[in-house]
N, CA, C and O atoms as a MOPAC input file, in Angstrom:
PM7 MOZYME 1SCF
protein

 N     91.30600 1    60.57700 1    34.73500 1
 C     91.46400 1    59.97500 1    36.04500 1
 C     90.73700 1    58.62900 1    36.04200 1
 O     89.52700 1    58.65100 1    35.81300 1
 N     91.54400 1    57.07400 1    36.34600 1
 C     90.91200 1    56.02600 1    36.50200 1
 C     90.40900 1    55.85500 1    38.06500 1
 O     90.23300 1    56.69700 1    38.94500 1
 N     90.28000 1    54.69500 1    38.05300 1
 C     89.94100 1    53.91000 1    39.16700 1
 C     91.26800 1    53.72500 1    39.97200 1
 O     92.17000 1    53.03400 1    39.50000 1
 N     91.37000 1    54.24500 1    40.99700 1
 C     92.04200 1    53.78500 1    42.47900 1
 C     92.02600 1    52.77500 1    43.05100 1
 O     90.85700 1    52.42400 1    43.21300 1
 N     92.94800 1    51.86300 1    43.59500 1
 C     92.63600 1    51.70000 1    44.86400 1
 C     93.70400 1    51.40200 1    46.09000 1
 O     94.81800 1    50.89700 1    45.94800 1
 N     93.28200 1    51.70400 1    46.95200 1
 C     93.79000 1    52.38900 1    48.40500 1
 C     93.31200 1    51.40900 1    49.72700 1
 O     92.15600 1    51.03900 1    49.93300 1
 N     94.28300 1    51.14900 1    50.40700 1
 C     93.66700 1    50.19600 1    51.72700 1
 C     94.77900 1    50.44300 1    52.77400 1
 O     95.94800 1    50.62400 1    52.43400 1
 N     94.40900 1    50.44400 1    53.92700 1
 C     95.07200 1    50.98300 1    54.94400 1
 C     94.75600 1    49.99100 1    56.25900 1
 O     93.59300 1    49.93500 1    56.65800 1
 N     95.65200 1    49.31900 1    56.83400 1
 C     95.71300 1    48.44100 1    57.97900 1
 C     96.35200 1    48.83800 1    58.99100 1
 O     97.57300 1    48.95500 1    58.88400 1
 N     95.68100 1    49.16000 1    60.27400 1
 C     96.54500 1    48.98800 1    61.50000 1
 C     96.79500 1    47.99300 1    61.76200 1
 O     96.20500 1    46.92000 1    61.89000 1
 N     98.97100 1    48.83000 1    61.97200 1
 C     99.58700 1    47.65900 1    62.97600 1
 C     99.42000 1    47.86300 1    64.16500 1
 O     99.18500 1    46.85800 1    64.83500 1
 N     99.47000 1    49.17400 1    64.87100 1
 C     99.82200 1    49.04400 1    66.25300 1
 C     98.72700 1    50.95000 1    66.32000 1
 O     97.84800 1    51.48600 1    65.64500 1
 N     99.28700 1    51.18200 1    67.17000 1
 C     99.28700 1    52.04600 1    67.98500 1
 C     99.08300 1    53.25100 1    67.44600 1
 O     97.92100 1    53.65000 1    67.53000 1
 N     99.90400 1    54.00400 1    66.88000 1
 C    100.53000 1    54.98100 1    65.68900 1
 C    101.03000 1    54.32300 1    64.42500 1
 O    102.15900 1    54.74700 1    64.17500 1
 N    100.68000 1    53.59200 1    63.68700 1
 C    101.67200 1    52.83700 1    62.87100 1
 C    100.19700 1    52.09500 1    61.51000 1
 O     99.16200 1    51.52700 1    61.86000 1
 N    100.56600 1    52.33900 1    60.26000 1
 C    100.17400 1    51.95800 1    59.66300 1
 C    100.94900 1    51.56600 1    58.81900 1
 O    102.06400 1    52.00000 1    58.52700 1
 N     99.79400 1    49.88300 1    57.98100 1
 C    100.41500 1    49.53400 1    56.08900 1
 C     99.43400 1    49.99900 1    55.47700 1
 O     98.23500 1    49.82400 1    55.69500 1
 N    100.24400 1    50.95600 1    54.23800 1
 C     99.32600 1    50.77300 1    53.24400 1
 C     99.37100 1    50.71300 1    52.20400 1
 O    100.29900 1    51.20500 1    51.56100 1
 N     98.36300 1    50.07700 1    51.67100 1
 C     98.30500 1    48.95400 1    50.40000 1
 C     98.01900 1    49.86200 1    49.25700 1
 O     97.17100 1    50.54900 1    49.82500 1
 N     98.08100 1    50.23200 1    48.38900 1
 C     97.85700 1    50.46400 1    47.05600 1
 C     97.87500 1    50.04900 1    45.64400 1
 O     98.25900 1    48.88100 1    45.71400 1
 N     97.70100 1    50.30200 1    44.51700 1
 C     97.83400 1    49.82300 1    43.06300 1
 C     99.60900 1    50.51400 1    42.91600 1
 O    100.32700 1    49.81800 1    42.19800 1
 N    100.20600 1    51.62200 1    43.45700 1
 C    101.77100 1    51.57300 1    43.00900 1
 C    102.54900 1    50.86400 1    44.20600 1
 O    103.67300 1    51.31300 1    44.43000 1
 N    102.03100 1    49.66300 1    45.11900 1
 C    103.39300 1    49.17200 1    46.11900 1
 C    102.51700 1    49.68000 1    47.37000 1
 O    101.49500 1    50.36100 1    47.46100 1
 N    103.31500 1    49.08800 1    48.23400 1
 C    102.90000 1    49.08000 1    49.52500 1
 C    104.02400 1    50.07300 1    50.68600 1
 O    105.22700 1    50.22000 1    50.46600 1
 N    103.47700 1    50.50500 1    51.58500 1
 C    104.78700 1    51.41400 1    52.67200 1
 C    103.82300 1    51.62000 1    54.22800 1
 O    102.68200 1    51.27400 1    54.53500 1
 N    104.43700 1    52.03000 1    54.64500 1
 C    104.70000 1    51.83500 1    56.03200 1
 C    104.86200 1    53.33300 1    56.54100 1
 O    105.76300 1    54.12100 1    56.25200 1
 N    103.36200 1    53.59900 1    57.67800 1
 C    103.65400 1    55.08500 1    58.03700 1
 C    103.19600 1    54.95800 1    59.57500 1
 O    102.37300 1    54.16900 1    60.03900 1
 N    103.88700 1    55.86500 1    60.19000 1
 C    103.45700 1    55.95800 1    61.70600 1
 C    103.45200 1    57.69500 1    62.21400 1
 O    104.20600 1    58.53800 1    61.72700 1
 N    102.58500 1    57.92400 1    63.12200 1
 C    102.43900 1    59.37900 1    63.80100 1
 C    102.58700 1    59.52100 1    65.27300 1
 O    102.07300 1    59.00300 1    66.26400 1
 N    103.92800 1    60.86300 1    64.91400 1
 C    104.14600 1    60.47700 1    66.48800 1
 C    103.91200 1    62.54000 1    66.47900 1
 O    104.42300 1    63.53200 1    65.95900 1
 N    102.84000 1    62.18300 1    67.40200 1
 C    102.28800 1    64.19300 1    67.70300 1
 C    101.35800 1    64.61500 1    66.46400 1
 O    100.55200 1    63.76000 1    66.09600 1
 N    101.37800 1    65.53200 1    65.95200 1
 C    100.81700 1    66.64600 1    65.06300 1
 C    101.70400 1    65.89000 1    63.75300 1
 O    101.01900 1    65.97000 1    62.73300 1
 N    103.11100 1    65.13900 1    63.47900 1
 C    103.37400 1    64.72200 1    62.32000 1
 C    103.37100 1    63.16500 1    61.92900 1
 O    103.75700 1    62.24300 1    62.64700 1
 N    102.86000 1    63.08000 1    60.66000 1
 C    102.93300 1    61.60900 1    60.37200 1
 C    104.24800 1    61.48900 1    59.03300 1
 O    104.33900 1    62.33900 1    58.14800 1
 N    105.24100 1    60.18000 1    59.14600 1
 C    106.02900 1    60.04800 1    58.51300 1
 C    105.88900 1    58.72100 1    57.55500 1
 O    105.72100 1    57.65600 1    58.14900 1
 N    105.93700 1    58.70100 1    56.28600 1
 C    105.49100 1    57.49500 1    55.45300 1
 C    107.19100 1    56.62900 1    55.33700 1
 O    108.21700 1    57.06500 1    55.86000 1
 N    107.09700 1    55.53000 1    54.63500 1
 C    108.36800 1    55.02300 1    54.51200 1
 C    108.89600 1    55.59300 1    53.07700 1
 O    110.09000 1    55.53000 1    52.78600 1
 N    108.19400 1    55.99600 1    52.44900 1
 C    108.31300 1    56.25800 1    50.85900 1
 C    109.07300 1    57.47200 1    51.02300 1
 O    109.79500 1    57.86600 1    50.10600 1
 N    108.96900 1    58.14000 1    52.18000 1
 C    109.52000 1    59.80200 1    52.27100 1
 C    108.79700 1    60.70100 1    52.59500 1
 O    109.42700 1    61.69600 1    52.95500 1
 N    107.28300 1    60.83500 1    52.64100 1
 C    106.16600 1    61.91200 1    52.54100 1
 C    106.26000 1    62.25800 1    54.49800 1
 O    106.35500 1    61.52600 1    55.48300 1
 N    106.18700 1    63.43000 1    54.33100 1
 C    106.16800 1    64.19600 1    55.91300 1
 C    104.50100 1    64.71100 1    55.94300 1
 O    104.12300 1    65.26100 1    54.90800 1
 N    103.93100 1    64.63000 1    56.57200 1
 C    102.71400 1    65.57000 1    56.85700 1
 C    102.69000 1    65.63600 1    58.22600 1
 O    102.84200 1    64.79300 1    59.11000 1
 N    102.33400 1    67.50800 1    58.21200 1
 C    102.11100 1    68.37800 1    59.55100 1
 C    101.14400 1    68.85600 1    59.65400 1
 O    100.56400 1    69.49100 1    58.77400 1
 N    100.69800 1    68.61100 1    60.96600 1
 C     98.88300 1    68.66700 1    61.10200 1
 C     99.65500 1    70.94000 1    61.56800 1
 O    100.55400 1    71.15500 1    62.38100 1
 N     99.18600 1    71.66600 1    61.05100 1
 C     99.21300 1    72.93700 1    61.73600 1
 C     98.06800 1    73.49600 1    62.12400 1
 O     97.01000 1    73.36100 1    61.51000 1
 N     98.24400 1    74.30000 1    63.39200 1
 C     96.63900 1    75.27300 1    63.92700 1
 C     95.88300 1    75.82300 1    62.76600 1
 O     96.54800 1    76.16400 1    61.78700 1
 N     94.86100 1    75.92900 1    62.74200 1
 C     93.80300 1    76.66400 1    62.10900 1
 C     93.32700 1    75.27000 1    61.25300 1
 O     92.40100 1    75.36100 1    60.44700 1
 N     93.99900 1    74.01700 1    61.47400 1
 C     92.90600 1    73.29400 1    60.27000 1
 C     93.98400 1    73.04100 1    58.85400 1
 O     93.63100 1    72.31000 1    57.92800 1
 N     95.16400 1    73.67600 1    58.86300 1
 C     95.77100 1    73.27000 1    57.78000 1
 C     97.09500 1    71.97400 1    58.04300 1
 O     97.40100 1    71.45200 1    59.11600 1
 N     97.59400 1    71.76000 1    56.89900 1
 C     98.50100 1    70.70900 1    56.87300 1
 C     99.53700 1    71.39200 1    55.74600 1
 O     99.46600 1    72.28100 1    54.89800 1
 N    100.47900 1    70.50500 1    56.21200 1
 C    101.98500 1    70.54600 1    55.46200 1
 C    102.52500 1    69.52800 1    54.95500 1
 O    102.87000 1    68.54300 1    55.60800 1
 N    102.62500 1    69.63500 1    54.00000 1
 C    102.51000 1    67.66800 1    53.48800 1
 C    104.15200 1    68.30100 1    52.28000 1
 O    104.15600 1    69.08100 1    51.32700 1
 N    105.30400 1    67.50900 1    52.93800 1
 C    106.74900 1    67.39900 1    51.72800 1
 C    106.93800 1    66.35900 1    51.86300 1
 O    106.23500 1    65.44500 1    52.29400 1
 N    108.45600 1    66.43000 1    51.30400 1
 C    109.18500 1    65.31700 1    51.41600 1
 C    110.55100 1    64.92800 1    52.67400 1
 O    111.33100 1    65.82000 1    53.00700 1
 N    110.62200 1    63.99100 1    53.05500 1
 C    112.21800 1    63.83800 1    53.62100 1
 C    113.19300 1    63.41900 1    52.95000 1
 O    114.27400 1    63.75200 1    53.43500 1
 N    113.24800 1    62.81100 1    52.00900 1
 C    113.92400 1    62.02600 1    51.35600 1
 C    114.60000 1    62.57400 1    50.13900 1
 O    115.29500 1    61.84100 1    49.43500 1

C-alpha cells in the first residue's frame, strides 16, 4: 500500500468534487443516500451500518 491522496471540496449544499490521484467526480446526498458520478451508491442504514454498490 502507497501513499494516497484524496481532497474533497464543497460545491453547494449536498454536493461535492472530489479530487484524487485516479481523476476527479462529482457526488451529492439527498437523505440517508449519497450518489458519486463514477457510479458508487452509499446507504447510510439504522444501527450505524452502510451499503455502499454500484449503479452503473
Amino acid at each position: 500500500m502507497g501513499i494516497q491522496f484524496r481532497e474533497k471540496k464543497k460545491l453547494g449544499k449536498n454536493s461535492w468534487l472530489n479530487i484524487s490521484g485516479s481523476g476527479a467526480s462529482a457526488s451529492t446526498k439527498i437523505g440517508p443516500v449519497t450518489i458519486n458520478s463514477r457510479g458508487g451508491v452509499w446507504v447510510n442504514l439504522p444501527g450505524g451500518m452502510t451499503f455502499r454498490g454500484r449503479w452503473k
